[in-house]
C-alpha positions in Angstrom: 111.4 98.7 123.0 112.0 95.2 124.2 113.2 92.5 121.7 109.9 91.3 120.1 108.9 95.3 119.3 112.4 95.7 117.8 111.7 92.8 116.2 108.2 93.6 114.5 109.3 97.0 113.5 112.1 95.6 111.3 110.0 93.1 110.1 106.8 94.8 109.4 109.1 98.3 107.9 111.4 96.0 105.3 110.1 95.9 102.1 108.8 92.8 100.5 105.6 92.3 98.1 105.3 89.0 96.7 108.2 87.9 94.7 110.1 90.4 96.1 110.9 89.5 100.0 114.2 89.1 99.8 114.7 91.8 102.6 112.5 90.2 105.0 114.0 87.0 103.8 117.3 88.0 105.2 116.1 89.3 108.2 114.6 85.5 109.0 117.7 83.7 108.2 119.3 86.2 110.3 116.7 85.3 113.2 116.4 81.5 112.8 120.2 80.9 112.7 121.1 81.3 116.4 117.8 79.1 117.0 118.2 76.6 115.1 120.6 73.8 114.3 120.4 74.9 110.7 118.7 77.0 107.7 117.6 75.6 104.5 115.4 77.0 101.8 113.9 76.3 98.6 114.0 77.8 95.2 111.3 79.9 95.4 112.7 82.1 98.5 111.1 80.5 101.6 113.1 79.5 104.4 113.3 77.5 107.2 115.1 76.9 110.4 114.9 73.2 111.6 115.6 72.6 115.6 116.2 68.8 116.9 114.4 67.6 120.0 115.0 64.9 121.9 113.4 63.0 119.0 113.6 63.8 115.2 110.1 63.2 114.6 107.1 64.4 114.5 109.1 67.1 112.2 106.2 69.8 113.4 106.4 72.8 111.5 105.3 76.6 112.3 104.9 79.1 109.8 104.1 82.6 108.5 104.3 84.0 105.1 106.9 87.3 104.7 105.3 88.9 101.5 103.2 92.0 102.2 100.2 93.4 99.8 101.4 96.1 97.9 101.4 97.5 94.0 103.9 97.4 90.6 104.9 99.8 88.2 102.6 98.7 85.0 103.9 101.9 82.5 105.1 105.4 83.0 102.8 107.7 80.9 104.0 110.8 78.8 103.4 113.3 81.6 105.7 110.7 84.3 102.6 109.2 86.5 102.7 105.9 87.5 100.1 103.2 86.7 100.3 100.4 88.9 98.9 96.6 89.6 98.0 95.6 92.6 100.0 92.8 93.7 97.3 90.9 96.6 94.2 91.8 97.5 93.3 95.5 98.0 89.8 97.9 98.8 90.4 100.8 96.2 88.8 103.1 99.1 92.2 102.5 100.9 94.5 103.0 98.2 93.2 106.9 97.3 96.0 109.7 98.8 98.5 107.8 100.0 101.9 108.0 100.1 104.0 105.3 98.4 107.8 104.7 97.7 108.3 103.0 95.0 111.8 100.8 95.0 113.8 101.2 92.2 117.3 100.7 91.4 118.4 104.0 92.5 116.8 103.6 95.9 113.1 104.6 96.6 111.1 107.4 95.2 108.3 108.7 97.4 104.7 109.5 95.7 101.2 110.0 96.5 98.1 108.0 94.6 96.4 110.7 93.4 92.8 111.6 93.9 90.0 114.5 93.0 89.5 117.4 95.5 85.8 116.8 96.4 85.3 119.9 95.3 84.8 118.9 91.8 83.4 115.1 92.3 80.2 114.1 90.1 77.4 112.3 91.7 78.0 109.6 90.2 82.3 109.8 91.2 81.5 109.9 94.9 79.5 106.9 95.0 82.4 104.7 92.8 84.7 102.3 94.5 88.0 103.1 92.4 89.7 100.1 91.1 93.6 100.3 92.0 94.0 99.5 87.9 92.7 103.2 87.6 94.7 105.0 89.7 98.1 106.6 89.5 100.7 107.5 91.5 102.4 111.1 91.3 106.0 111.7 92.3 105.9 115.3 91.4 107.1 115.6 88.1 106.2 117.1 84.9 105.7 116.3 81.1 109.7 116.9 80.5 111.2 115.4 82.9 112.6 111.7 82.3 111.2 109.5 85.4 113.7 106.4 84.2 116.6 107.8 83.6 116.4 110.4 86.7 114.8 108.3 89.1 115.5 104.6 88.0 111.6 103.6 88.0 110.9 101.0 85.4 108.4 98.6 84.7 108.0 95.7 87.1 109.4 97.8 90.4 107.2 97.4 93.2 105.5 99.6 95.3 104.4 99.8 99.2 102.9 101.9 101.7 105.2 104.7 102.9 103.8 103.2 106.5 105.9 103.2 110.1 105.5 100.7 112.9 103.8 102.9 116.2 103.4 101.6 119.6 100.3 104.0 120.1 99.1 105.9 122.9 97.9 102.7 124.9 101.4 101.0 124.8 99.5 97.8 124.2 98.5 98.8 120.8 100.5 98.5 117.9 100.0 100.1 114.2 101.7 99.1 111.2 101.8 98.3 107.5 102.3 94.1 106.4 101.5 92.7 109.6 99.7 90.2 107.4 101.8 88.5 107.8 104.9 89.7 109.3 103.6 89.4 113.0 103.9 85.6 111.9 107.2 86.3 111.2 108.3 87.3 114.5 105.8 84.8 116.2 108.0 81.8 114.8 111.2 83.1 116.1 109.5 83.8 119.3 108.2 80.7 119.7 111.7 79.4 118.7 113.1 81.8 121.7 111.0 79.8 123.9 112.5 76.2 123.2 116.4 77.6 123.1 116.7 75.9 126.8 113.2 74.2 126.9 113.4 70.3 125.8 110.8 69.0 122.7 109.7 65.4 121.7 110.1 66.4 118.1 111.8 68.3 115.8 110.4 72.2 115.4 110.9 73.7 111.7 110.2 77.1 112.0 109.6 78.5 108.6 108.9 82.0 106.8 107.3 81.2 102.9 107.0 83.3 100.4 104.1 84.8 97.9 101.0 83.7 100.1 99.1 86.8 99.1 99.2 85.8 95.6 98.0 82.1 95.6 99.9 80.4 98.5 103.1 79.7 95.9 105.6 79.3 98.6 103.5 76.8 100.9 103.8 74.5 98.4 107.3 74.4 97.4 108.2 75.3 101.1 106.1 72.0 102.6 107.6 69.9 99.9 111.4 70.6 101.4 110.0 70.7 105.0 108.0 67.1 104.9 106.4 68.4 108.4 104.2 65.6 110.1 102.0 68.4 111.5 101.7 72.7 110.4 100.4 75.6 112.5 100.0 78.4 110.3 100.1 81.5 111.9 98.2 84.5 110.0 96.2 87.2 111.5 92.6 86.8 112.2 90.5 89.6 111.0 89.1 91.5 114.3 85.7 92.9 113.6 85.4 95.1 116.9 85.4 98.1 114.9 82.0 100.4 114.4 78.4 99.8 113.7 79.0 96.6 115.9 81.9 96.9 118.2 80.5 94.8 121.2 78.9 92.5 119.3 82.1 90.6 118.0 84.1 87.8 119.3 86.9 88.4 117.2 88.3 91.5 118.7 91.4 92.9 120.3 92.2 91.3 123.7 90.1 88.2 122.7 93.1 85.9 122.5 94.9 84.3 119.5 91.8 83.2 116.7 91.8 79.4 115.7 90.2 79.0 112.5 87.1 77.0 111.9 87.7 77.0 108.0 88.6 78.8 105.1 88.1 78.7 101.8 91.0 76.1 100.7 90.9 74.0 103.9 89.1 72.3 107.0 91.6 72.0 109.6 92.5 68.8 111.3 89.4 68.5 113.5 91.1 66.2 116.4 94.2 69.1 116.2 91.8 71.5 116.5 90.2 70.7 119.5 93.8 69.6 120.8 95.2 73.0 120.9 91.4 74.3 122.1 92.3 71.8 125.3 95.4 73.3 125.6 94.0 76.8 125.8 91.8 76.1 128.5 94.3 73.9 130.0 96.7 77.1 130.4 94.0 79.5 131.0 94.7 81.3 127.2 92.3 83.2 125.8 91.0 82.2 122.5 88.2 82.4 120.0 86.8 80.9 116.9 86.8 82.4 113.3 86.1 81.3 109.5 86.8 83.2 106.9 84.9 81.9 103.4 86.6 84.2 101.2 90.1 83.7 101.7 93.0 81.2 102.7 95.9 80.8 103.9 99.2 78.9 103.6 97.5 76.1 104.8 95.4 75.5 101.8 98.5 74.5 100.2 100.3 72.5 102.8 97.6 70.3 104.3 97.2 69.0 101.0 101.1 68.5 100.1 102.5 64.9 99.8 99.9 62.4 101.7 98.4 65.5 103.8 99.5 67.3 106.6 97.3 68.0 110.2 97.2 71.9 109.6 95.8 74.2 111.9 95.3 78.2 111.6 96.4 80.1 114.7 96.8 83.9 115.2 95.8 87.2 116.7 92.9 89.3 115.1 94.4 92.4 113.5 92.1 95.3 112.6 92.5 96.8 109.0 94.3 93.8 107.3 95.7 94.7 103.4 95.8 98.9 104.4 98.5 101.0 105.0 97.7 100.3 108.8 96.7 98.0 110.9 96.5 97.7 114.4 97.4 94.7 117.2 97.5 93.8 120.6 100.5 93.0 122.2 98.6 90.7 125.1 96.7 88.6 121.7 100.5 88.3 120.4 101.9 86.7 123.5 99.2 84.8 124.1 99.8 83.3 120.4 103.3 82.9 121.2 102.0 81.1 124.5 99.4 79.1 123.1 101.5 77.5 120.2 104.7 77.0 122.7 102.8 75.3 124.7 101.0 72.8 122.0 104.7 72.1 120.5 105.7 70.6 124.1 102.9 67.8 123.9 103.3 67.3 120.5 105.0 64.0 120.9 105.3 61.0 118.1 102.1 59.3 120.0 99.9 62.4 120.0 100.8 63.1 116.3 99.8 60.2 114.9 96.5 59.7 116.9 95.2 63.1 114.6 94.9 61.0 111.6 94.7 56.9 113.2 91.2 55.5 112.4 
């Protein structure tokens, strides 16, 4: 494994639901120290590592968010099966027969969600979606036996995918749990790699927030501390080269990073926008153009902080986003890392300020 697949396995195998990264929180610091001149972070758990250029503004800001979709203990019922709460979005289709550790004090207990044999499905069973709220989770114990006091789960412990990071059979392909949004992770210290020798007309604040899958909380505590002149978020774009329509998508694996059109809490910065688009073609980067009108991202919360931020969404598409495994190429990640490396070198106090002149 070279350093940025070392890299993504920790980050995408540590354990963090929202309000509970501290893990992936400590890997980051861990990262950004070398890269930066220092680390601050805010209340709420988001961090940042802040590197002076040869000028210390624009203060332009990169970003990904380090909580993962995932589940919490709700109650323990008399026979010792756990209900749970989904914590982010989740397809209940995706959730049934799965393994799951949940982290308690004691360390983690590994479970399955349970689910009818077939065998003995109604009708009227087969063609329901589950709701997660429904489901349990079974860690092999019996009416008897005391779950809290044996195993340490409680109330309020969370719960993940029981998921390893796999370079697959084409070594290009990677699968994984909580790459949304810990390939963003790994992007902004790569990115931050990239400028330890390499000279900047600003100053780069490469940041890692917190609970983004549960209404963009840490962008806006995070943005306050980080007063950035300029964001690019990175979050994955959702590839749709997958069956009944695989040739008929542009946002597929090997298509490039995806720059987002809009989502549903925020139009980019149109004059960035087409900025970084010029870049791209200027460097010969592969890229493509998404929306996506039923979620957002961190930058819903930070173009709007203060007197407003330029904010851009940059990032490569992922296929099966909030499941126990997703998959990404390797090419669409460098060429993300490229891409943004690229824009922060021009991104001067000249060229900042003409995205929001009249």
């Amino acid at each position: 494994m070279d350093k940025t697949e070392q890299l993504l396995r920790e980050l995408t195998e540590a354990n963090g639901i929202s309000g509970h990264e501290l893990d992936v929180r400590r890997i980051m610091a861990r990262e950004l120290k070398p890269l930066t001149n220092r680390v601050e972070h805010d209340k709420l758990g988001s961090v940042m590592g802040v590197k002076r250029g040869t000028a210390d503004n624009p203060r332009v800001m990169v970003v990904g968010h380090m909580d993962e979709v995932g589940f919490m203990v709700r109650e323990i019922n008399p026979d010792g099966y756990i209900k749970f709460l989904p914590i982010g979005g989740w397809w209940g289709h995706v959730a049934l027969g799965q393994r799951m550790k949940i982290l308690t004090s004691k360390g983690p207990v590994l479970g399955v969600v349970g689910s009818k044999p077939p065998h003995i499905l109604t009708p009227a069973e087969r063609e329901k979606v589950i709701d997660p709220k429904e489901m349990f989770i079974d860690v092999g114990v019996g009416p008897k036996f005391d779950v809290k006091k044996k195993l340490g789960i409680k109330p309020g412990d969370p719960i993940v995918p029981d998921s390893k990071f796999t370079i697959l059979g084409n070594p290009g392909m990677y699968m994984a749990k909580a790459f949304d949004n810990r390939m963003a992770c790994a992007v902004v210290v790569d990115v931050l790699r990239n400028f330890k020798a390499t000279k900047h007309p600003n100053t780069i604040l490469g940041a890692a927030s917190v609970q983004e899958e549960v209404g963009l909380r840490g962008a806006q505590t995070l943005s306050h501390i980080a007063d950035p002149d300029l964001c690019i978020v990175v979050d994955t774009g959702i590839a749709l080269d997958v069956p009944p329509e695989t040739t008929k998508k542009t946002e597929r694996l090997g298509g490039g990073p995806s720059i987002l059109l809009l989502d549903f809490h925020m139009i980019p910065n149109t004059r960035l926008r087409d900025f970084i688009v010029q870049t791209a073609e200027q460097k010969k980067i592969p890229y493509h153009f998404s929306t996506m009108t039923g979620g957002s991202t961190d930058g819903g919360r930070i173009h709007i902080s203060r007197a407003g931020v330029p904010t851009i969404v940059v990032g490569p598409p992922v296929r099966y986003v909030h499941s126990h495994n997703a998959i990404m190429n390797r090419a669409d990640y460098d060429n993300t890392v490229k891409l943004i490396t690229e824009v922060i070198k021009k991104l001067d106090k000249k060229t900042v300020d003409s995205f929001t002149s009249l």
